[in-house]
N, CA, C and O of each residue as an XYZ file, in Angstrom:
604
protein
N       0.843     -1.167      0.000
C       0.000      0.000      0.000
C       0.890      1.232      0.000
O       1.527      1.641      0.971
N       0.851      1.776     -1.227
C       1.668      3.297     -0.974
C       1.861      4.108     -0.024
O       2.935      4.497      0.436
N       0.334      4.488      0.413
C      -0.024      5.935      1.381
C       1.033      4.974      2.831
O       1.848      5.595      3.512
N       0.892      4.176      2.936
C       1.357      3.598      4.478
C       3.061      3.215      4.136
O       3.598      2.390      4.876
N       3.770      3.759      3.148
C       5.288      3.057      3.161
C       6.280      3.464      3.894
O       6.904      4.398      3.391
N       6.693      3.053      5.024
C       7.393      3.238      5.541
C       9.023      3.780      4.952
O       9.564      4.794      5.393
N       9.452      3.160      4.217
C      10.678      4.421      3.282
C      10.549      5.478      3.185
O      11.532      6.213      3.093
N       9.335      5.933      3.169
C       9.367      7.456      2.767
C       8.030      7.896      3.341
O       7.074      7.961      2.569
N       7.924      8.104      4.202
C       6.832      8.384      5.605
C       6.363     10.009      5.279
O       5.187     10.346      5.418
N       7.355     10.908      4.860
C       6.841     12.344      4.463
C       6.796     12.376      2.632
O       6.715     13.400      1.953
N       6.851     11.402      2.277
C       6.070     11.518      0.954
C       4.927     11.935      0.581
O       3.999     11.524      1.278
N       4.553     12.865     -0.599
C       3.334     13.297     -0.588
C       2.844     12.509     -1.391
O       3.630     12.005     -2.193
N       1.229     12.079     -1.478
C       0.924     11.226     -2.293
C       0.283     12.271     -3.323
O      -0.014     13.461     -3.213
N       0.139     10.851     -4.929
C      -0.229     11.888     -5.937
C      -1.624     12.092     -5.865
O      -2.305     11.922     -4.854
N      -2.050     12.484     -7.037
C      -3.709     12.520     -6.246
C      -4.283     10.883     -7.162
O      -5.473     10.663     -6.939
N      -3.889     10.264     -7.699
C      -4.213      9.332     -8.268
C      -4.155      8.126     -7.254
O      -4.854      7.115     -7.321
N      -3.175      8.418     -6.277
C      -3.138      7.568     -4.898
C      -4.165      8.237     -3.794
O      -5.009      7.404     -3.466
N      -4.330      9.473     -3.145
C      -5.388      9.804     -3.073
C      -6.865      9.172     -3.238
O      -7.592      8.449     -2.556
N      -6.932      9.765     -4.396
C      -8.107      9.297     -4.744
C      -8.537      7.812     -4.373
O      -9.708      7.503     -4.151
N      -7.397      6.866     -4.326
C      -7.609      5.617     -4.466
C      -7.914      4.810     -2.687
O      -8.553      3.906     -2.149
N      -7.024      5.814     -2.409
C      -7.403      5.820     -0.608
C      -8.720      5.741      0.085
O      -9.052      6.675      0.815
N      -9.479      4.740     -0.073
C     -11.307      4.668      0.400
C     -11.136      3.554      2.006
O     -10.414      3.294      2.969
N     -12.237      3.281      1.415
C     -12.546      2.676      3.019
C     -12.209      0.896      2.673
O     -12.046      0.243      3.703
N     -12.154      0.497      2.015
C     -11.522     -0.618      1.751
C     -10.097     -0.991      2.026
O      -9.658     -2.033      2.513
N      -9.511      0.009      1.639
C      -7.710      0.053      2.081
C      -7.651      0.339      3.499
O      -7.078     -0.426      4.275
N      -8.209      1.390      3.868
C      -7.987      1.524      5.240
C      -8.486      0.282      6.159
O      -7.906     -0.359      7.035
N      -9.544      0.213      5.715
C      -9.948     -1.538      6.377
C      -8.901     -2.553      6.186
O      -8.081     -2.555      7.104
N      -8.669     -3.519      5.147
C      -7.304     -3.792      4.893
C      -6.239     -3.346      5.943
O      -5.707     -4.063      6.790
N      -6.070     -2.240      5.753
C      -4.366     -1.666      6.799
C      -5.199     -1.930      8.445
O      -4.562     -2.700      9.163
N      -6.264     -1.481      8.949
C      -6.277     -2.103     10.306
C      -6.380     -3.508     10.151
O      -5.568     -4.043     10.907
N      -7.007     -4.307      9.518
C      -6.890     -5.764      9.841
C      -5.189     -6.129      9.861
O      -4.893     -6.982     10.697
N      -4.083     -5.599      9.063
C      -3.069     -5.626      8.873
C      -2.162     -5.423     10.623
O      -1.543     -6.114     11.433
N      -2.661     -3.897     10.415
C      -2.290     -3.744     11.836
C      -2.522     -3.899     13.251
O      -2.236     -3.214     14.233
N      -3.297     -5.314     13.027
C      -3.329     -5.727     14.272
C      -2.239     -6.789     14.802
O      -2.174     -7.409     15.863
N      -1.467     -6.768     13.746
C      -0.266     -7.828     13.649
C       1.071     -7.479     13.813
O       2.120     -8.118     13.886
N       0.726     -6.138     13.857
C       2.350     -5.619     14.133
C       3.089     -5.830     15.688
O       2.563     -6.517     16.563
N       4.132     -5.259     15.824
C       4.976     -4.906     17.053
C       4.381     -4.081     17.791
O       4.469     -4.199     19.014
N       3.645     -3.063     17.213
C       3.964     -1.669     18.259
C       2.163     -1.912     18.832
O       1.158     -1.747     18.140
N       2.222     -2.290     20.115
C       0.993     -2.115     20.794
C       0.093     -1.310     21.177
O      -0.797     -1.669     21.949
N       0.169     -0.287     20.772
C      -0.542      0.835     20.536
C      -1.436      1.244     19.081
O      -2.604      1.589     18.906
N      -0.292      1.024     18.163
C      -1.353      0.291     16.590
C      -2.008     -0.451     16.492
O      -2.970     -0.356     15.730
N      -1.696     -1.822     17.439
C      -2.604     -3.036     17.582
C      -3.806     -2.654     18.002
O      -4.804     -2.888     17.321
N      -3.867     -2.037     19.139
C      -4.822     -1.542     20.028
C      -5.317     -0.820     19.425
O      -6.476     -1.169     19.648
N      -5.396      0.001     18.763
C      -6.229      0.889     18.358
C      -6.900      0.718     16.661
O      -7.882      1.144     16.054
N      -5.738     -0.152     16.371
C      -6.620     -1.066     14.927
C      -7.923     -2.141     15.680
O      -8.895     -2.570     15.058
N      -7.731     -2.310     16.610
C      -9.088     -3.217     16.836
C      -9.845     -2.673     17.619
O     -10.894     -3.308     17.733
N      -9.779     -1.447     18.440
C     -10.632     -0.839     18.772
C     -11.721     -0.383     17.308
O     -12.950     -0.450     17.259
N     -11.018     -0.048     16.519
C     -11.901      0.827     15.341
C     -11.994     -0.412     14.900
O     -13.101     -0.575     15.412
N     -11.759     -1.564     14.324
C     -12.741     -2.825     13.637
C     -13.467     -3.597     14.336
O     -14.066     -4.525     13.791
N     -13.570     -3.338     15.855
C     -14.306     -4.059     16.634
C     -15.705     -2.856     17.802
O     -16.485     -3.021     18.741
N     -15.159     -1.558     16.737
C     -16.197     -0.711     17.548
C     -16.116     -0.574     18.782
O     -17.195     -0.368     19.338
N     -15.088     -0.619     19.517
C     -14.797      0.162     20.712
C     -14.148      1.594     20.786
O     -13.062      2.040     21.158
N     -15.473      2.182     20.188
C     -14.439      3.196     20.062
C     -14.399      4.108     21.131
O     -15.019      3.869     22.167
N     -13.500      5.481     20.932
C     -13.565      6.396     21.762
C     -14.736      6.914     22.753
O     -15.571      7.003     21.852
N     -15.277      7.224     23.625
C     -16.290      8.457     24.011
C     -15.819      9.218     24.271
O     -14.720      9.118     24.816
N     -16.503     10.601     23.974
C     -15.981     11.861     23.976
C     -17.197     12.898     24.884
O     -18.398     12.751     24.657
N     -16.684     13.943     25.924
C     -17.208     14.935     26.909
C     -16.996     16.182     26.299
O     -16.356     16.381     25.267
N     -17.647     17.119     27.090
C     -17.488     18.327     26.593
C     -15.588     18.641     27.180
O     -15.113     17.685     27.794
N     -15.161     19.196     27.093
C     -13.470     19.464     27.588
C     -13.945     20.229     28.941
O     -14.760     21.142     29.072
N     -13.130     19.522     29.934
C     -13.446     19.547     31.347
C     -12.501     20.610     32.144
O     -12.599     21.015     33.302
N     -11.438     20.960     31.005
C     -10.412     22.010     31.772
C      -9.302     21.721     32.015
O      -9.342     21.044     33.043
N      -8.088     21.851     31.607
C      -6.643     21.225     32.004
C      -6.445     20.551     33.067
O      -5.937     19.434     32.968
N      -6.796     21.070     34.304
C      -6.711     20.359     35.203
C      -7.373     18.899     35.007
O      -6.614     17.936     34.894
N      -8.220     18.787     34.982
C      -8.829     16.989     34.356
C      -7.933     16.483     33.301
O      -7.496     15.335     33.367
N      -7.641     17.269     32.344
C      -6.490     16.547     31.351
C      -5.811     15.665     31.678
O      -5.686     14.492     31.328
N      -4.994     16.814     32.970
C      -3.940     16.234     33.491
C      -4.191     15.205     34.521
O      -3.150     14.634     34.848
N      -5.075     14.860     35.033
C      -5.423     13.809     36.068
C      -5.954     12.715     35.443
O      -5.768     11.587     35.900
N      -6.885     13.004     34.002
C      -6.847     11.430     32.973
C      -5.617     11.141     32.790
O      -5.411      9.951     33.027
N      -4.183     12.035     32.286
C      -3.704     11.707     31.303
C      -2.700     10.647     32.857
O      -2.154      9.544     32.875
N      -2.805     11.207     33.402
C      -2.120     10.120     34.849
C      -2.950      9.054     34.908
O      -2.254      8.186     34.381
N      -4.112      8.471     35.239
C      -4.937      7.492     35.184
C      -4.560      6.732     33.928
O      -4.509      5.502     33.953
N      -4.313      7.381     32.899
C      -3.821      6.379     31.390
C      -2.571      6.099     31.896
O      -2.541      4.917     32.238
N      -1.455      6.699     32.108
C      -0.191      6.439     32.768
C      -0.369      5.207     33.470
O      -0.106      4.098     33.004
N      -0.926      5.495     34.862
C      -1.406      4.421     35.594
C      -1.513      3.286     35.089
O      -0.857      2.417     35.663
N      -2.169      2.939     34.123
C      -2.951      2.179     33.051
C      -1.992      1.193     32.344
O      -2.240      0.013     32.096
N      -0.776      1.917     32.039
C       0.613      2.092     31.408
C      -0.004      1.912     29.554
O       0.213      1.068     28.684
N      -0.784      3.114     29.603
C      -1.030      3.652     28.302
C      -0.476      5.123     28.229
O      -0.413      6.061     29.025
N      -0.049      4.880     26.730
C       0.471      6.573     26.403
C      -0.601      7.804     25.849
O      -1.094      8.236     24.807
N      -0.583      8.094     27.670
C      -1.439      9.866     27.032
C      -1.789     10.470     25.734
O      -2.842     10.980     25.353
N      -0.306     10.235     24.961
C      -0.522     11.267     23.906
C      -1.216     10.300     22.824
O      -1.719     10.618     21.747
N      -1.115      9.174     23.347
C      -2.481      8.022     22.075
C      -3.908      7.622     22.459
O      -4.774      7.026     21.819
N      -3.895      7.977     23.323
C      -4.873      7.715     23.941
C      -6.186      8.639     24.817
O      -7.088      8.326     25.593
N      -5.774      9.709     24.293
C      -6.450     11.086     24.833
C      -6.292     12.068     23.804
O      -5.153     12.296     23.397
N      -7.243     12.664     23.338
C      -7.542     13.895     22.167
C      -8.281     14.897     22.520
O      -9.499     14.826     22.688
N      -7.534     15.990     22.669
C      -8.912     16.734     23.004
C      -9.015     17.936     21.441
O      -8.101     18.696     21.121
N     -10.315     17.804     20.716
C     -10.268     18.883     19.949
C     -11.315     19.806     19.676
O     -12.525     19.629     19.821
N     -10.645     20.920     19.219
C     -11.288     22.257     18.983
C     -11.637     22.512     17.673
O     -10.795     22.512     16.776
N     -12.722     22.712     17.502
C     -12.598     22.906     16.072
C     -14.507     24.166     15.900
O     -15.472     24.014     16.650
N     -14.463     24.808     15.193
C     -15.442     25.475     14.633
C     -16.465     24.919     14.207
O     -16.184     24.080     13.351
N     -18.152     25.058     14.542
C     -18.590     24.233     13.766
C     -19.745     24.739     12.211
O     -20.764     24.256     11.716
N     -18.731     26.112     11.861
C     -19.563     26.503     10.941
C     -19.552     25.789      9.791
O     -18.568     25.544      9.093
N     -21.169     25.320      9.536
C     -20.965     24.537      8.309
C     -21.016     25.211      6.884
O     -20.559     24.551      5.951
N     -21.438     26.243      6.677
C     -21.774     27.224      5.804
C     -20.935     28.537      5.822
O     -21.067     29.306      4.871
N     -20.032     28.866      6.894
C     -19.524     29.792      6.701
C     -20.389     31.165      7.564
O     -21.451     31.227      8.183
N     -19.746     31.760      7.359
C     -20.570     33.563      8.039
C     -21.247     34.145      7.225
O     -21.911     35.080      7.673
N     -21.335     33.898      6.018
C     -21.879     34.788      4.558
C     -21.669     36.124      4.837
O     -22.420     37.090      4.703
N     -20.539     36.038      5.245
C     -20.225     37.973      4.927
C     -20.179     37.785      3.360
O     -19.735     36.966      2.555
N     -20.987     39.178      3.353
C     -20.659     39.602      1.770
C     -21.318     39.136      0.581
O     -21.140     39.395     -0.609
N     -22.236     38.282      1.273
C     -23.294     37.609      0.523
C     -24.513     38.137      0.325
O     -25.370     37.725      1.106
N     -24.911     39.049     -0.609
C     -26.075     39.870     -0.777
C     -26.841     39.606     -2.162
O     -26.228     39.355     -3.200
N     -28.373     39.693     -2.075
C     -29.359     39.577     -2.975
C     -29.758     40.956     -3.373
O     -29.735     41.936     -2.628
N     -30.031     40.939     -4.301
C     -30.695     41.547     -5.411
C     -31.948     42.041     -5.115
O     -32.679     41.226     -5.678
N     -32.870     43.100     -4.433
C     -33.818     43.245     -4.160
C     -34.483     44.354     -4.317
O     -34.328     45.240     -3.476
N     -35.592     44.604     -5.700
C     -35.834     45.308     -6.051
C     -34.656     46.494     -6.554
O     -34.915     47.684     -6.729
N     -33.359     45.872     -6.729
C     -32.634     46.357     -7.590
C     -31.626     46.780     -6.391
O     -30.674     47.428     -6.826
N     -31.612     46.660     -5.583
C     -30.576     47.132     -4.162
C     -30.247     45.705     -3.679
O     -30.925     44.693     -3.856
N     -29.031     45.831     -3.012
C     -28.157     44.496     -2.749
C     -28.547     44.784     -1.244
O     -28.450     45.854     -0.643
N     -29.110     43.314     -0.686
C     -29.699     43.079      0.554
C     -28.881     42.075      0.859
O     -28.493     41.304     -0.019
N     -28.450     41.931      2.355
C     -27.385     41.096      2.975
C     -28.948     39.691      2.951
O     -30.118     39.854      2.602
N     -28.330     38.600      3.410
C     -29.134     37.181      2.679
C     -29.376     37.106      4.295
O     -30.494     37.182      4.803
N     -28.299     36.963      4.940
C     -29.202     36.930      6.211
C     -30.159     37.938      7.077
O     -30.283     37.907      8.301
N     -30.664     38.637      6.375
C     -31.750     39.527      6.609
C     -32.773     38.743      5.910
O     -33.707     38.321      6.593
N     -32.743     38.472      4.606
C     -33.956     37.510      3.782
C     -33.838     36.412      4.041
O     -34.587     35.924      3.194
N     -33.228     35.117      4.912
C     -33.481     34.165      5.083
C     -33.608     33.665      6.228
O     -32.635     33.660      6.983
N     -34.627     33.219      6.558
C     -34.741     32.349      8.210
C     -33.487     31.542      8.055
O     -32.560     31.775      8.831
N     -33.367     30.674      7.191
C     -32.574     29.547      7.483
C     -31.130     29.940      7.414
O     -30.471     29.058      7.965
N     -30.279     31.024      6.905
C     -29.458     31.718      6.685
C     -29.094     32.186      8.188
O     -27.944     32.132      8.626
N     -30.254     32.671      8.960
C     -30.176     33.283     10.053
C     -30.090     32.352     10.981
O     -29.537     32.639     12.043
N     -30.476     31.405     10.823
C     -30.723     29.740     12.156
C     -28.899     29.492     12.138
O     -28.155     29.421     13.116
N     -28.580     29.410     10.820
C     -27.358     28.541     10.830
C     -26.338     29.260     11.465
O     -25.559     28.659     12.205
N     -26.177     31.145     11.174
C     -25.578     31.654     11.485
C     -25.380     31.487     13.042
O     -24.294     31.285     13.585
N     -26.626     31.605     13.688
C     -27.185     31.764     15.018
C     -26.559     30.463     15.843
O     -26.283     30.497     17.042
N     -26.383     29.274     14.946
C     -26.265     28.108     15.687
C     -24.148     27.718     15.271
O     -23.431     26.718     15.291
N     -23.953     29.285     14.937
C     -22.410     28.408     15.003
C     -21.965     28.297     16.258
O     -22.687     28.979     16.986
N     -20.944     27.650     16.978
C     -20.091     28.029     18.000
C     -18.625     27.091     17.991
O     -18.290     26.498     16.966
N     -18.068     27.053     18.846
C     -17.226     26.141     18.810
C     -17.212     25.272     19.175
O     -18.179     25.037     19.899
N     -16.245     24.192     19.019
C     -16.904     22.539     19.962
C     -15.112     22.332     20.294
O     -14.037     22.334     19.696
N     -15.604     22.188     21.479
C     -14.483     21.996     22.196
C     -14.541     20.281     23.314
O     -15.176     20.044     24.342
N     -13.832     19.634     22.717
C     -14.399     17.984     23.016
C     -12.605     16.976     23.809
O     -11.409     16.995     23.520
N     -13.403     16.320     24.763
C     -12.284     15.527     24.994
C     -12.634     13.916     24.951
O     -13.406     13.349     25.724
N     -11.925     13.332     23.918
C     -11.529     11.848     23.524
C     -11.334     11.054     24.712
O     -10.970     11.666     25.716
N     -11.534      9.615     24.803
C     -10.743      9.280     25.480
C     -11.455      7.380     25.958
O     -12.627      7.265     26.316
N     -10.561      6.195     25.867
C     -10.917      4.969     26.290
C     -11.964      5.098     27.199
O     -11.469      5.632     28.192
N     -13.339      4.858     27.415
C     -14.201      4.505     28.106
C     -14.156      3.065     28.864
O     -14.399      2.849     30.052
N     -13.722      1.997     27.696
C     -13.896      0.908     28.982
C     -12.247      0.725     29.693
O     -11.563     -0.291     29.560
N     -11.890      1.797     30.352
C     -10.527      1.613     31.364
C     -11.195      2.254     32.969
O     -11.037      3.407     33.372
N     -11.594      1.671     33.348
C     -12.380      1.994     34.575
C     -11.648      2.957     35.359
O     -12.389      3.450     36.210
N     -10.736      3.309     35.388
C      -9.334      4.670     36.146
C      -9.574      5.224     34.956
O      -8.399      5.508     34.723
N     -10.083      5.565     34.117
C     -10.167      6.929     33.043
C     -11.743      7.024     33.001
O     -12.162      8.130     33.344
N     -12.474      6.318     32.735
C     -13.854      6.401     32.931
C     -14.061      7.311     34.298
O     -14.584      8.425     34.254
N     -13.714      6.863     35.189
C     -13.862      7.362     36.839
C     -13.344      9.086     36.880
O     -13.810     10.147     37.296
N     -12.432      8.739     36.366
C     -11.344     10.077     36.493
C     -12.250     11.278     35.529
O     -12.443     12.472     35.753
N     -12.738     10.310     34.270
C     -13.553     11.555     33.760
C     -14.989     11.727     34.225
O     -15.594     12.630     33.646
N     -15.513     11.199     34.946
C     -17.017     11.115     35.492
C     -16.938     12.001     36.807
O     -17.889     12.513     37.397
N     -15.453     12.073     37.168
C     -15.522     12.876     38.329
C     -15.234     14.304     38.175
O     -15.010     14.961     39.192
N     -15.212     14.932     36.874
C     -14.446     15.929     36.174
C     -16.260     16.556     35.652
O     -16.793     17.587     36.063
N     -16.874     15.515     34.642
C     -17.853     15.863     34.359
C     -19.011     16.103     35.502
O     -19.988     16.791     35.206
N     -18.907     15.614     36.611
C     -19.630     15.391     37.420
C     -19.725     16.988     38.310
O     -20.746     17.481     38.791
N     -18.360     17.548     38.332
C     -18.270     18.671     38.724
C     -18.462     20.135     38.117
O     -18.339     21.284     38.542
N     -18.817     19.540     36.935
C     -19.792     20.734     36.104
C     -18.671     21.835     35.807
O     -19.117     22.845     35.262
N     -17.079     21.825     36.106
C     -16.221     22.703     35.397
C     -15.805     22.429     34.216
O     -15.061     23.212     33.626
């Protein structure tokens, strides 16, 4: 499989490899990688073909980070594979600045003429989320006691 060759790990692929990259190959490469050395690929190739996957909280505040990412320690799992926390925007459409209609011959901003223009705008925010093994009963705990405290 190209995209996965280890010789050349910062290779860019072409887009003809790209393209070819679906859900079949990637299936393929976890069944693959459940056979390797490194126990952390193993683990996490059969989490995703066996549907154990992640659960994810709202982000509880550094301080909890840091008291899962010890409970995974504990665990003698590595933090940085096993814990994600991400941020990301969730505009799906964008802000439509600058996006104006035609109205009666004068340019009208769209979210003035559209409910639904106006819902979407209304409903962006950010999502701020933390990852993380659910069935490890010292990380489950550790985050139930984080969520539990409503910071």
């Amino acid at each position: 499989m190209p995209f996965f060759r280890s010789d050349a790990p910062n290779r860019e692929l072409t887009v003809s490899e790209y393209i070819a990259l679906d859900e079949t190959v990637l299936m393929a490469a976890f069944h693959e990688w459940q056979h390797e050395a490194d126990p952390v690929l193993v683990d996490l190739s059969s989490r995703f073909l066996h549907r154990r996957l992640f659960q994810y909280v709202d982000f509880p505040g550094e301080e909890a980070v840091e008291e899962i990412k010890d409970a995974l320690a504990r665990e003698g799992l590595d933090p940085d594979a096993y814990l994600a926390v991400v941020r990301r925007d969730n505009k799906l459409f964008g802000d439509f600045s600058g996006v104006r209609v035609l109205v009666g011959g004068q340019p009208v901003d769209i979210v003035e003429l559209s409910d639904i223009v106006h819902a979407l705008r209304q409903q962006a925010k950010p999502i701020h989320k933390l990852y993380y093994p659910d069935d490890i009963p010292a990380v489950r705990d550790a985050v139930a006691r984080w969520v539990a405290r409503g910071e």
